[in-house]
TIBA-452608 format. One record per residue (C-alpha): x, y, z; chain. Coordinates in steps of 0.05 Angstrom, whole numbers. Layout:
% TIBA-452608
- east; north; up; chain
- X; Y; Z; A
...
END
This chain:
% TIBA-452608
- east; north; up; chain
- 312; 138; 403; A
- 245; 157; 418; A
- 188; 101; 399; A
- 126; 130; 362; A
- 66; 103; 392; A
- 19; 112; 340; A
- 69; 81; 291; A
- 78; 18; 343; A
- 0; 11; 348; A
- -3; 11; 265; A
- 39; -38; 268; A
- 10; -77; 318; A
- -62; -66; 285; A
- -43; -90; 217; A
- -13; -158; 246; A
- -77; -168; 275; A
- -112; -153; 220; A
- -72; -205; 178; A
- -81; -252; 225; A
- -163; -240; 226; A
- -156; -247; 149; A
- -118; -302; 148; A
- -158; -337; 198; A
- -220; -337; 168; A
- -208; -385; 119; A
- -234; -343; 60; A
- -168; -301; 41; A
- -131; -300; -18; A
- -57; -310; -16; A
- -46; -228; -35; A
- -109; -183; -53; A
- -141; -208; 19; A
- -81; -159; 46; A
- -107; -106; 22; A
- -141; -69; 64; A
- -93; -83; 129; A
- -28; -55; 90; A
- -66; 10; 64; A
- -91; 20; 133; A
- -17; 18; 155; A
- 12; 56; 96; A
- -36; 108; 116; A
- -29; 110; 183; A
- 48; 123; 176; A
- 32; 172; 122; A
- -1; 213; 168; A
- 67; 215; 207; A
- 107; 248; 148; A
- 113; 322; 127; A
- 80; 327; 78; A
- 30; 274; 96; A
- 24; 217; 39; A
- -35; 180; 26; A
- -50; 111; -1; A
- -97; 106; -58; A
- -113; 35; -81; A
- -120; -3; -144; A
- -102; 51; -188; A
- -115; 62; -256; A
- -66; 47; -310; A
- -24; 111; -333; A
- 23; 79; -381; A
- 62; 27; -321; A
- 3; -20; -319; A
- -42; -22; -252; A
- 5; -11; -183; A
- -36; -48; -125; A
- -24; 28; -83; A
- -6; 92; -102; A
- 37; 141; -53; A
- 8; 212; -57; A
- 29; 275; -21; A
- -37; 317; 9; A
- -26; 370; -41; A
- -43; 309; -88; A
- -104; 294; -68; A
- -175; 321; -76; A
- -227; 287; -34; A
- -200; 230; -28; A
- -171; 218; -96; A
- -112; 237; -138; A
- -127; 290; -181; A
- -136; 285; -252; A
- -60; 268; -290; A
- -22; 264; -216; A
- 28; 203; -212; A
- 51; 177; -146; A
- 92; 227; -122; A
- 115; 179; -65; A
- 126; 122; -104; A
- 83; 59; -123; A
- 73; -10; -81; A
- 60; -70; -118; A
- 41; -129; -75; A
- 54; -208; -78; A
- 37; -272; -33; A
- 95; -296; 15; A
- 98; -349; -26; A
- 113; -321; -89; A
- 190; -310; -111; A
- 208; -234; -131; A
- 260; -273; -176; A
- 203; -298; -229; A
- 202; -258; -298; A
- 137; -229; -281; A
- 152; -192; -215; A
- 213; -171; -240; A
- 180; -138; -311; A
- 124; -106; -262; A
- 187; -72; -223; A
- 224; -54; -276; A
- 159; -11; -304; A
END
């Protein structure tokens, strides 16, 4: 099986960028993420036919407010999701390493 480079350097770039964040001292336990994971989400996005783009903090369309959205290209208009367009590709709601996915909470967000 063939290895992907710019899929290995994503990868590679968004554990450094962790590390950076969690380095400086200043970083919360999950919305300090951020900006690494939609880096990577995007960059392996731009892999996939069609591509799919991230699109953080969205707004609320009846399931509460996903940390990312997953769109498709033919979703998105200048960088944002056109009016009415849900995640085609799925949602991605993030938590700390610390947190269980067992707790009531995480489990109602899932279930929505």
């Amino acid at each position: 099986m063939a290895t992907n480079k710019k899929l290995v350097a994503a990868v590679e770039a968004y554990f450094a960028d962790l590390g950076r964040v969690r380095d400086s001292g200043g970083a919360t336990s999950e919305r300090s993420s951020y900006g690494p994971l939609a880096n990577l989400l995007n960059a392996v996005g731009a892999t996939l036919k069609p591509k799919v783009f991230c699109i953080q903090e969205l707004a609320d369309q009846g399931a509460g407010h996903p940390d990312f959205g997953l769109y498709t290209a033919k979703q998105v208009q200048r960088g944002q999701p056109r009016e009415g367009q849900i995640p085609e590709r799925g949602v991605v709601e993030v938590k700390s390493a610390q947190e269980s996915i067992q707790t009531p909470q995480v489990r109602e967000q899932a279930a929505r």
